[in-house]
N, CA, C and O of each residue as an XYZ file, in Angstrom:
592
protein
N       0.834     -1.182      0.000
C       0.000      0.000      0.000
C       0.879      1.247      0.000
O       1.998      1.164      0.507
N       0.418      2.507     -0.582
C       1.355      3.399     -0.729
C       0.248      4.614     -0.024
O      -0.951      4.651     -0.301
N       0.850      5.448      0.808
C       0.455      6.581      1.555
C       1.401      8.029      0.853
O       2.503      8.517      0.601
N      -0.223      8.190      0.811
C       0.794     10.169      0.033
C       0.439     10.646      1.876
O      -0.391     10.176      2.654
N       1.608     11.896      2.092
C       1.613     12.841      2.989
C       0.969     13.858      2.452
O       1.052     14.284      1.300
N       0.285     14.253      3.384
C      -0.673     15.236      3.277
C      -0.430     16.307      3.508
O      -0.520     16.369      4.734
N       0.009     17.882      2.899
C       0.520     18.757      3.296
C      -0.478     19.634      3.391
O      -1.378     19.334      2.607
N      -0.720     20.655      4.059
C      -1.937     21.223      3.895
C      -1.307     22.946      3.692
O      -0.204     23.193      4.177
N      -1.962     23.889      3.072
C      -2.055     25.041      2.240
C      -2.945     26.240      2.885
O      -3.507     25.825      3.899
N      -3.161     27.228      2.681
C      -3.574     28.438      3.312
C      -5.270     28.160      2.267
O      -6.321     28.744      2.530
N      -5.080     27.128      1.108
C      -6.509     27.105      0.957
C      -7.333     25.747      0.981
O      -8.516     25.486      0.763
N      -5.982     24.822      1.415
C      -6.924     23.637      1.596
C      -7.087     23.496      3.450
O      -7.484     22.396      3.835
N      -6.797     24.551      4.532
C      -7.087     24.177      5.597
C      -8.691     24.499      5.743
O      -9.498     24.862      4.887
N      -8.880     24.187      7.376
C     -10.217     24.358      7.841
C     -10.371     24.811      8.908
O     -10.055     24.027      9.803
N     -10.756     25.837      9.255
C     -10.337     26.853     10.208
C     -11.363     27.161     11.065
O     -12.025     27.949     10.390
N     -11.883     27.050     12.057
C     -13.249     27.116     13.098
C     -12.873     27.949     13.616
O     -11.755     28.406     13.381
N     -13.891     28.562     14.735
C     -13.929     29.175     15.925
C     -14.353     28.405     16.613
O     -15.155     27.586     16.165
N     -13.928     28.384     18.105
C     -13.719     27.925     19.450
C     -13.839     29.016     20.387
O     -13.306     30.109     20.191
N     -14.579     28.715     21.470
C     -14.598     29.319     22.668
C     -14.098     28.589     23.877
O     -14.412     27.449     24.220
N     -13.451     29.236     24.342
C     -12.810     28.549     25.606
C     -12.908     29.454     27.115
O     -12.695     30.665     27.179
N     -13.214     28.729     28.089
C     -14.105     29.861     29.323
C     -12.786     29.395     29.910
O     -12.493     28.206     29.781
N     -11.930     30.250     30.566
C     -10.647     30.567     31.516
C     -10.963     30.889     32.769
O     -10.017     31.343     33.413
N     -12.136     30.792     33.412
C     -12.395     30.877     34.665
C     -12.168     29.419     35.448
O     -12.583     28.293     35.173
N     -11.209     29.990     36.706
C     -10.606     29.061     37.223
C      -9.556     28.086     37.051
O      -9.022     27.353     37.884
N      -9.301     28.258     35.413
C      -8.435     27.481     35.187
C      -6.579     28.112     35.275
O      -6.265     29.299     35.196
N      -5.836     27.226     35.410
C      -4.148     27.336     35.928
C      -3.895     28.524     34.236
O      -4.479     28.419     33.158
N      -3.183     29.198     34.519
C      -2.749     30.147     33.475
C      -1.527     29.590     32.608
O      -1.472     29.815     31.399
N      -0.710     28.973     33.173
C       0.086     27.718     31.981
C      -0.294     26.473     31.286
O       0.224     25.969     30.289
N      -1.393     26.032     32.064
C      -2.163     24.736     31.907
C      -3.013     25.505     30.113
O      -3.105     25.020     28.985
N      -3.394     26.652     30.627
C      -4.661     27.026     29.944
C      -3.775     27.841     28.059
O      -4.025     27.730     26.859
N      -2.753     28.574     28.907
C      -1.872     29.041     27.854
C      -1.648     28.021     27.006
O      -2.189     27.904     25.906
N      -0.747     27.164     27.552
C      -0.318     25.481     26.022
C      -1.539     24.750     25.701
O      -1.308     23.673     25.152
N      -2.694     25.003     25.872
C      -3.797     24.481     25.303
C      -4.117     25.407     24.151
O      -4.481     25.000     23.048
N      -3.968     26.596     24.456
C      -4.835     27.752     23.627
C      -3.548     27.871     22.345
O      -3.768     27.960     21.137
N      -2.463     27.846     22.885
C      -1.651     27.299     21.799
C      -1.396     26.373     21.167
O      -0.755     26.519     20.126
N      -1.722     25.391     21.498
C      -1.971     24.044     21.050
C      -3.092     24.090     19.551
O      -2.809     23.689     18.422
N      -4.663     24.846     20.120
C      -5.140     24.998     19.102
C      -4.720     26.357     18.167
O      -4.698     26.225     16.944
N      -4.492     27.259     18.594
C      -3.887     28.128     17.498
C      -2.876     27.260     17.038
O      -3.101     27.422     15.838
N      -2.181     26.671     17.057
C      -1.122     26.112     16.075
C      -1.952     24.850     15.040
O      -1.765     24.570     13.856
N      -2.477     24.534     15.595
C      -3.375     23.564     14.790
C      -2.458     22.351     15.362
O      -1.503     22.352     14.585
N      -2.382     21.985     15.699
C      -1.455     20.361     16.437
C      -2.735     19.367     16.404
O      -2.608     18.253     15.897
N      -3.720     19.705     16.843
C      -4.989     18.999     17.006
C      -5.426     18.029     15.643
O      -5.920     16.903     15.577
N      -5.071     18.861     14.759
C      -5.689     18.710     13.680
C      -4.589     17.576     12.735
O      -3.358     17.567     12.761
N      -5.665     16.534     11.812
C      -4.675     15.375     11.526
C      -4.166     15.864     10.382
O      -3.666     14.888      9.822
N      -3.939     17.241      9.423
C      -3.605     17.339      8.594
C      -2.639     18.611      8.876
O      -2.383     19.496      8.060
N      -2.029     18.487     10.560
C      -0.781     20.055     10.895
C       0.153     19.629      9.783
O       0.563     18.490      9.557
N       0.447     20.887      9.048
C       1.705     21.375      8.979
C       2.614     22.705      9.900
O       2.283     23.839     10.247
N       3.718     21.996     10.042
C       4.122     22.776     10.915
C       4.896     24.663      9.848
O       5.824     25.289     10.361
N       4.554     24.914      9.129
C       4.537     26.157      8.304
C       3.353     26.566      7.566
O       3.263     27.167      6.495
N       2.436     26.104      8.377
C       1.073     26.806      7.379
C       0.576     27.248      8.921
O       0.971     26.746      9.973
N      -0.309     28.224      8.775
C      -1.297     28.530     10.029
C      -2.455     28.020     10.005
O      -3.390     28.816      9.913
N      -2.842     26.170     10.099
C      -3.868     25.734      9.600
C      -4.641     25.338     11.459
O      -5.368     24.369     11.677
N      -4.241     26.314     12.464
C      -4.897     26.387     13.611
C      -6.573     26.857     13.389
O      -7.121     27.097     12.313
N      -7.262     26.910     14.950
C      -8.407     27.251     14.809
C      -8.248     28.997     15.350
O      -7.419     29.214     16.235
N      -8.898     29.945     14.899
C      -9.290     31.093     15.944
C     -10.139     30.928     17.014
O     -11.355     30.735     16.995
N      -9.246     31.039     18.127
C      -9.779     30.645     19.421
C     -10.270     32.169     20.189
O      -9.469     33.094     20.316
N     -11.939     32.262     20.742
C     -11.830     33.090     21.479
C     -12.167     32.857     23.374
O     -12.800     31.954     23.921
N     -11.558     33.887     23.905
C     -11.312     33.083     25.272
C     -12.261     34.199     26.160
O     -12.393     35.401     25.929
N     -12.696     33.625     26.935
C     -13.810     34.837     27.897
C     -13.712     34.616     29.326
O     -13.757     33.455     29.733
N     -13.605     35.417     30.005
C     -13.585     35.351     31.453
C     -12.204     35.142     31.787
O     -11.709     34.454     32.679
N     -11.639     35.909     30.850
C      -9.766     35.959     30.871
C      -9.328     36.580     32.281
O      -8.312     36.194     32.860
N     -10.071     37.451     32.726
C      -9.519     38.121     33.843
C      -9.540     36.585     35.286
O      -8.644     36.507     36.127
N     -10.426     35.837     35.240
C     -10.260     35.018     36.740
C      -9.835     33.954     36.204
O     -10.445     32.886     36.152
N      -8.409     34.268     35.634
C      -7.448     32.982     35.338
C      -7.050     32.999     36.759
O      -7.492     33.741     37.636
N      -5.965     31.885     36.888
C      -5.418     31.290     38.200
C      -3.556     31.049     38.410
O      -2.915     30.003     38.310
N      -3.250     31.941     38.611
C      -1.706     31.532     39.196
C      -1.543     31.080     40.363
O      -2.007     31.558     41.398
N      -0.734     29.935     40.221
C      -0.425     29.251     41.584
C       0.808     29.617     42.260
O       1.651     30.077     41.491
N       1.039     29.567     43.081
C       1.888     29.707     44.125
C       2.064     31.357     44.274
O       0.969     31.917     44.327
N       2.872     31.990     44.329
C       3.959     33.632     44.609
C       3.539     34.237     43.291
O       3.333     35.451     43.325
N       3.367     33.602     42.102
C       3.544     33.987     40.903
C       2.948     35.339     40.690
O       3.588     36.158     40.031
N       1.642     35.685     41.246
C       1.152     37.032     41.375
C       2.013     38.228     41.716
O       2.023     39.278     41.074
N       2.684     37.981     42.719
C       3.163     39.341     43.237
C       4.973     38.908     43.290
O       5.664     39.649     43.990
N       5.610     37.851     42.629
C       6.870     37.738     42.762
C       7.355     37.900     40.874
O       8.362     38.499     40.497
N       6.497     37.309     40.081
C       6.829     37.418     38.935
C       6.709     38.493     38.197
O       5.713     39.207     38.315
N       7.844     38.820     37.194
C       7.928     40.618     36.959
C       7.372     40.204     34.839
O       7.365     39.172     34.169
N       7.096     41.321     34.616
C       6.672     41.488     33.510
C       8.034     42.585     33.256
O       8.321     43.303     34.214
N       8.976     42.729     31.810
C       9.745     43.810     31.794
C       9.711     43.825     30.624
O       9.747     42.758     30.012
N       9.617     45.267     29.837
C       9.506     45.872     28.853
C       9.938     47.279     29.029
O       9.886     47.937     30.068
N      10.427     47.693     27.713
C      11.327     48.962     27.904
C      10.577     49.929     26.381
O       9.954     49.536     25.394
N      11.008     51.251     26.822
C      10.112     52.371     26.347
C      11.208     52.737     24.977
O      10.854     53.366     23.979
N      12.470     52.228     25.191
C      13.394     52.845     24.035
C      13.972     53.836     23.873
O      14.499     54.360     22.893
N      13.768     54.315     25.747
C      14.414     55.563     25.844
C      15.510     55.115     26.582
O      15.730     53.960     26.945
N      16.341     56.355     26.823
C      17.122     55.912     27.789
C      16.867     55.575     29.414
O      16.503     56.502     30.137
N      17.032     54.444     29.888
C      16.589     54.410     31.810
C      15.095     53.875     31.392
O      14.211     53.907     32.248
N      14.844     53.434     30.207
C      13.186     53.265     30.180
C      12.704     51.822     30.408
O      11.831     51.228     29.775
N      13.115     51.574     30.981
C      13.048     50.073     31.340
C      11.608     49.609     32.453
O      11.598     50.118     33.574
N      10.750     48.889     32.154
C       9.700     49.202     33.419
C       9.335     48.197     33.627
O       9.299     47.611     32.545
N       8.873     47.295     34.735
C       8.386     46.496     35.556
C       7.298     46.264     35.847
O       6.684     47.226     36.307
N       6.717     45.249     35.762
C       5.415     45.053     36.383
C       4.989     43.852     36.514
O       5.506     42.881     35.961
N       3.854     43.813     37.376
C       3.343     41.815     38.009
C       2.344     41.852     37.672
O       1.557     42.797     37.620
N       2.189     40.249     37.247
C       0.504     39.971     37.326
C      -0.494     40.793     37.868
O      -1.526     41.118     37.281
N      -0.133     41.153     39.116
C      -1.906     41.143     39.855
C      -1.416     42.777     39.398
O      -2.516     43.289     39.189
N      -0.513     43.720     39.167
C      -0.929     44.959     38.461
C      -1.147     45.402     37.291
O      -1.594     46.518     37.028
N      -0.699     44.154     36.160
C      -1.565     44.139     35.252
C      -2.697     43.805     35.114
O      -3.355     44.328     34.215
N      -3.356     42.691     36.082
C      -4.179     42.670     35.916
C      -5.621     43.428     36.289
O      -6.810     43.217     36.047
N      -4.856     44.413     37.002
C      -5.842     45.391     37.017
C      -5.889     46.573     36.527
O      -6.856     47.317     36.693
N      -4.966     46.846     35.942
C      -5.064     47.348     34.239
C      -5.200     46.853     33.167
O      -5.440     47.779     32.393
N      -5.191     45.949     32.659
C      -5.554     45.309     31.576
C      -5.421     43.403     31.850
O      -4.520     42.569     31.763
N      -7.009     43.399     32.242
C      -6.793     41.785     33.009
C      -6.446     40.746     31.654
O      -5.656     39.833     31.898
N      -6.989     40.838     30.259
C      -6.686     40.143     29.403
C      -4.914     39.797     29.174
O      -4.442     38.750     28.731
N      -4.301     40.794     29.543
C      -2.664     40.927     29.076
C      -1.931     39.916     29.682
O      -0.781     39.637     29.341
N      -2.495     39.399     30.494
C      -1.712     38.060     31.630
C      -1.737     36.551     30.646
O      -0.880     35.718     30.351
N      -2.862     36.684     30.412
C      -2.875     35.613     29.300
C      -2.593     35.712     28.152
O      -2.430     34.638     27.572
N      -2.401     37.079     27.275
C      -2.114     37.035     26.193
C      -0.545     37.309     25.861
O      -0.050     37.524     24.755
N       0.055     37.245     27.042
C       1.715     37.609     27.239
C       1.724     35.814     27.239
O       2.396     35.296     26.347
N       1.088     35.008     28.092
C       1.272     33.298     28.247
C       1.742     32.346     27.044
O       2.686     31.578     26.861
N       0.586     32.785     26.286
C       0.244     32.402     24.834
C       1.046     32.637     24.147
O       1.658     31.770     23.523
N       1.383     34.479     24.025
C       2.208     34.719     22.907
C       3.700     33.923     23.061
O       4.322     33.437     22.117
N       4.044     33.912     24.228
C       5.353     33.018     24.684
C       5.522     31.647     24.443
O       6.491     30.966     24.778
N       4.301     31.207     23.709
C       4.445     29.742     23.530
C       4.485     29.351     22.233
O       4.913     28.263     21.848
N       3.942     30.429     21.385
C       3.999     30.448     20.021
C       5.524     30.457     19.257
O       6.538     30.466     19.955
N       5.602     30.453     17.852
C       6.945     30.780     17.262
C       7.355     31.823     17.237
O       6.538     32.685     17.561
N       8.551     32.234     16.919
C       9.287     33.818     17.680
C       9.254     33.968     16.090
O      10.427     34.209     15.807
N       8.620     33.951     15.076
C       8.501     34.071     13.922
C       7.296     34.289     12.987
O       6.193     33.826     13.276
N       7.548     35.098     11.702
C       6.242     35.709     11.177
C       5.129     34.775     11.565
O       4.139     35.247     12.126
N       5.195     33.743     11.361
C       3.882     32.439     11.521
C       3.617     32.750     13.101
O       2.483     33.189     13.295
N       4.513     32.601     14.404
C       4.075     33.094     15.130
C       3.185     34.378     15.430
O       2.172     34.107     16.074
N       3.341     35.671     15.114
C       2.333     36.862     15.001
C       1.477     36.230     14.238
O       0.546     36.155     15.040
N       1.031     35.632     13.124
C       0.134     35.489     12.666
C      -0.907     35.155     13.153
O      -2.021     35.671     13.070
N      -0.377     33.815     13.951
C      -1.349     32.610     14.844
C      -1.441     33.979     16.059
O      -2.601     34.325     16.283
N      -0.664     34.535     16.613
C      -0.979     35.256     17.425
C      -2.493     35.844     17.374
O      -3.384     35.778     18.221
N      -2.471     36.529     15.897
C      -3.872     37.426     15.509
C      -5.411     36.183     15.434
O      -6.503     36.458     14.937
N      -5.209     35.503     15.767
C      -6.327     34.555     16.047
C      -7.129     34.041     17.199
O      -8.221     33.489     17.338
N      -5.634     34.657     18.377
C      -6.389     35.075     19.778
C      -7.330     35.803     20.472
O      -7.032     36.502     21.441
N      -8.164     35.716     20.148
C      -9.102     37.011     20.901
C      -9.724     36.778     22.407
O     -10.685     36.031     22.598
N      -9.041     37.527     23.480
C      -9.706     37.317     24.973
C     -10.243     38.278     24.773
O      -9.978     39.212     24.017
N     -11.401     38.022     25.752
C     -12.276     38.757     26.356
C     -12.644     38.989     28.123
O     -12.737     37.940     28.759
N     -12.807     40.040     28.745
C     -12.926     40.129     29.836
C     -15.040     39.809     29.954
O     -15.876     40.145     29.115
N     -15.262     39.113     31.237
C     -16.640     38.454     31.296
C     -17.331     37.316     30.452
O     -16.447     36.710     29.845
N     -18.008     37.036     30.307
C     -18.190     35.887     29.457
C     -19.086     36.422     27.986
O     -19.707     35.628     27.279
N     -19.005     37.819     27.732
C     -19.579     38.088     26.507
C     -18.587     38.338     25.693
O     -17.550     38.846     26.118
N     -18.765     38.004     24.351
C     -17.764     38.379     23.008
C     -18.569     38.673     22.121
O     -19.755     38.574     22.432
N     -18.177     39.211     20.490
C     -18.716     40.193     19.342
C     -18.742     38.952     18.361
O     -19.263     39.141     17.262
N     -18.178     37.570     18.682
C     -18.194     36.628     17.607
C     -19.135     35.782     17.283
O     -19.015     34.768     16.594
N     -20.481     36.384     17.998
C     -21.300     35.087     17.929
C     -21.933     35.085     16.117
O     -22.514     34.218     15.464
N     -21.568     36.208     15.851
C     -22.096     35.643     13.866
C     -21.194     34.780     13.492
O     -21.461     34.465     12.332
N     -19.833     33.974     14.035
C     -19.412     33.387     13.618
C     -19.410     31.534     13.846
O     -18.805     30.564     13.391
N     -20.643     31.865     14.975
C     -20.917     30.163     15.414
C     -20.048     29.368     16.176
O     -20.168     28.149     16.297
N     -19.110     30.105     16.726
C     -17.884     29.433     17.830
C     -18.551     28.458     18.232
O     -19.761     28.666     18.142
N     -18.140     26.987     18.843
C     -18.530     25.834     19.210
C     -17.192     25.722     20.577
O     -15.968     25.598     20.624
N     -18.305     25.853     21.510
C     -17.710     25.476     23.166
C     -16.965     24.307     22.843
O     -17.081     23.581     21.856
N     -15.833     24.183     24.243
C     -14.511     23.460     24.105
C     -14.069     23.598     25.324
O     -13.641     24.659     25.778
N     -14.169     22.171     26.144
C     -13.209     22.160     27.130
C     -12.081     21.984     27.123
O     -11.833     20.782     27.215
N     -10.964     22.779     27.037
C      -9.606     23.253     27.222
C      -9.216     21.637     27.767
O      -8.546     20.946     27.000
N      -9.645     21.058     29.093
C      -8.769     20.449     29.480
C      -8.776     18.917     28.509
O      -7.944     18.024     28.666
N      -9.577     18.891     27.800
C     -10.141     17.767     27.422
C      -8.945     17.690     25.656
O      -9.246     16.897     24.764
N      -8.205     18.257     25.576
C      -7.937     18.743     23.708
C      -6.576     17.699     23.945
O      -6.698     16.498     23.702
N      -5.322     18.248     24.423
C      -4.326     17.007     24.303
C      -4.838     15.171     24.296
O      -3.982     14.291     24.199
């Protein structure tokens, strides 16, 4: 018997929406899942250079869950490009400026440090509470823990 490999293309993939509810769940546990499906791994036809992932949107991003110190010991650092512009910050004060950014810093860190990475990036959409703008698109619920 002879097997062709199946490569898949920007027009032969199949691309869904997914909703995934982040309340309560571990914020690394929940991050390599949500990357998992943005990369498309799930799917029996991945290539690993096409973006043949799903667009995942995530709701109730703000009552994710860090365990242990991680709140108030782990630093966020990014710099302004000035000189001395270097700035600091933790979970629990981002997250009360922008509660989505905790998870979407998780994610983006798990992705490729490459154009395909930003790409899959743009397929993330959190949301703070459990409402989102995607419902013309028919997202189909998904338990996160259930996908590996």
């Amino acid at each position: 018997m002879s097997y062709k490999t199946v490569s898949a293309n920007s027009n032969t993939v199949d691309k869904k929406w997914v909703v995934v509810d982040a309340e309560g769940q571990t914020l690394g546990r929940l991050a390599s899942g949500i990357a998992y499906l943005l990369r498309g791994k799930h799917k029996t036809n991945y290539t690993p250079h096409v973006d043949c992932g799903d667009n995942v949107i995530v709701i109730n991003a703000e009552k994710v869950v860090l365990t242990g110190q991680k709140a108030t010991e782990k630093e966020y650092v990014r710099h302004t490009e000035y000189p001395g512009g270097q700035r600091f910050t933790t979970p629990r004060e981002l997250m009360m400026k922008k509660p989505t950014r905790v998870l979407e810093n998780a994610v983006k860190g798990m992705l490729p440090k490459n154009r395909l990475g930003a790409e899959l990036y743009r397929n993330l959409h959190a949301f703070e509470g459990a409402e989102h703008p995607h419902e013309a698109q028919k997202p189909q619920t998904i338990d996160i823990n259930t996908i590996k």
